[in-house]
C-alpha positions as MATLAB code, in Angstrom:
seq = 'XXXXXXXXXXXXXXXXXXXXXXXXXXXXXXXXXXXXXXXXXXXXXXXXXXXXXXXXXXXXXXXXXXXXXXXXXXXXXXXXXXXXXXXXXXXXXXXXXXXXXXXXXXXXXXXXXXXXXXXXXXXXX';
ca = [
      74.820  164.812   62.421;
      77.442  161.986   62.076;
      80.411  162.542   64.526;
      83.754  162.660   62.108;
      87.596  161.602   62.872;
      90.040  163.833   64.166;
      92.318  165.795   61.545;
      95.348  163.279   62.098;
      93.385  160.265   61.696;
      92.112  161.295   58.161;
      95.642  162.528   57.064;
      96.666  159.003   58.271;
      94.166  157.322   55.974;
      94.452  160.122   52.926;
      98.289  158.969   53.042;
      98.655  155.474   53.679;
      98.303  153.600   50.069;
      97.231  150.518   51.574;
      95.350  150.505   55.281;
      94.744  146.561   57.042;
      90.873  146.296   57.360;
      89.815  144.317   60.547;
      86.684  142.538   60.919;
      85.069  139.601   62.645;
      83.047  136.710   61.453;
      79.307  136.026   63.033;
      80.939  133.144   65.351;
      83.711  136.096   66.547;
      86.683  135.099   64.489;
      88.923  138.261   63.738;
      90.099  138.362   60.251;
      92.432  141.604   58.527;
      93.163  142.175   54.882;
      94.789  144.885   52.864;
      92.367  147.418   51.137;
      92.636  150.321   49.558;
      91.204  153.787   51.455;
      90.253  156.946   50.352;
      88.932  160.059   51.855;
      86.338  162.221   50.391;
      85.223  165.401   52.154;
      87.069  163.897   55.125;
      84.954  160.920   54.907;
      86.976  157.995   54.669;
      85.764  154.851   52.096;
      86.297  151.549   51.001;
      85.447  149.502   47.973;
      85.302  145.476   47.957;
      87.568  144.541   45.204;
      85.881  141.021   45.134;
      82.621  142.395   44.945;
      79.617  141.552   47.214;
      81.292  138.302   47.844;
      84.716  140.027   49.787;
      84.545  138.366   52.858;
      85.709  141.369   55.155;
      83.010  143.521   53.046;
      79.855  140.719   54.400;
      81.365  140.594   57.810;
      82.141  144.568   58.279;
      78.048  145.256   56.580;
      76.479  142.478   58.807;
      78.186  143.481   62.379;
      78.620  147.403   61.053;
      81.692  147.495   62.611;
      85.085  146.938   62.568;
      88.526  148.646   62.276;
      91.111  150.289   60.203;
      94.829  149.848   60.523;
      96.627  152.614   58.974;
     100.601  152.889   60.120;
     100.826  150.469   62.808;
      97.705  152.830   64.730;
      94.003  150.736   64.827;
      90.809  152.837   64.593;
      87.125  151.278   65.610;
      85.053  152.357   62.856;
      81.165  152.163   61.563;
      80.656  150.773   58.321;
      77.581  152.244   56.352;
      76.863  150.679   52.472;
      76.608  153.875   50.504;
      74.967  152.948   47.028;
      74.372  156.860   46.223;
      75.456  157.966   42.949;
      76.877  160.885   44.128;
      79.098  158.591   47.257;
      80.388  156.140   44.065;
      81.405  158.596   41.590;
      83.358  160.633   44.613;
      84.733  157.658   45.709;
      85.862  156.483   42.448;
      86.941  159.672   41.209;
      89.274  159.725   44.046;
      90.619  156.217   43.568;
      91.697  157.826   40.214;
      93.396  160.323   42.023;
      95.231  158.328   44.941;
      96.250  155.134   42.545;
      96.864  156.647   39.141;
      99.672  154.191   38.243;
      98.047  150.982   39.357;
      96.894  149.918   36.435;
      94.921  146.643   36.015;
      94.056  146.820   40.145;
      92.439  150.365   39.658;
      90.364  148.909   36.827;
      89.132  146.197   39.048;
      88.030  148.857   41.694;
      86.251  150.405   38.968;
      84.244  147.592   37.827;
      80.886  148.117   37.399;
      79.918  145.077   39.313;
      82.093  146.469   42.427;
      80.813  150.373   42.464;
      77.985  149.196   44.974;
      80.175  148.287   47.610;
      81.326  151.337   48.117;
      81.375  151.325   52.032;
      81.513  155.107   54.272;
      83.475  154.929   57.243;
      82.635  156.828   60.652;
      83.670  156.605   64.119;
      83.084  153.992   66.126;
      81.119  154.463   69.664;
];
């Protein structure tokens, strides 16, 4: 069974429009960007916008690690690819729900050629 956050750590990310993603390059670099989160059967996810070729979605896959920043509060996670049918329509469905008035940006989040980096989150260590 795969451990899950605490309660106030997935209100934190089901709130928070836009979290800071932190990750670090093979040669230990730390890079952040803004992404979009959403929580699905209090499993939080996150979706490459770019695609396969999002840097912080190679670098989070390849070390399977990294860390959220939601509200000035950084959480280790474990990054898992989940290409299940079942994980993308969830996790779209629910960018519907969170974003509804953004437009253009949810469209590109709902590209086909971004569904498959749909990313599940879990707790680090």
């Amino acid at each position: 069974m795969t451990a899950s956050f605490p309660k106030p750590v997935i209100e934190r990310f089901d709130t928070t429009d836009t979290v800071e993603i932190e990750t670090r390059s093979a040669k230990g670099t730390k890079h952040s960007v803004p992404v979009w989160i959403v929580v699905v059967d209090d499993v939080p996810y996150v979706r490459s916008v770019r695609g396969p070729a999002g840097r912080w979605y190679r670098e989070l896959l390849a070390r399977g690690e990294g860390a959220v920043i939601a509200v000035g509060k950084r959480t280790p996670v474990r990054a898992r690819h989940d290409s299940s049918p079942k994980a993308i329509e969830a996790v779209s469905a629910a960018l519907r729900r969170k974003y509804p008035r953004s437009g253009e940006s949810l469209r590109s989040m709902l590209r086909a050629d971004v569904l498959d980096t749909t990313v599940r989150l879990d707790p680090a260590g």
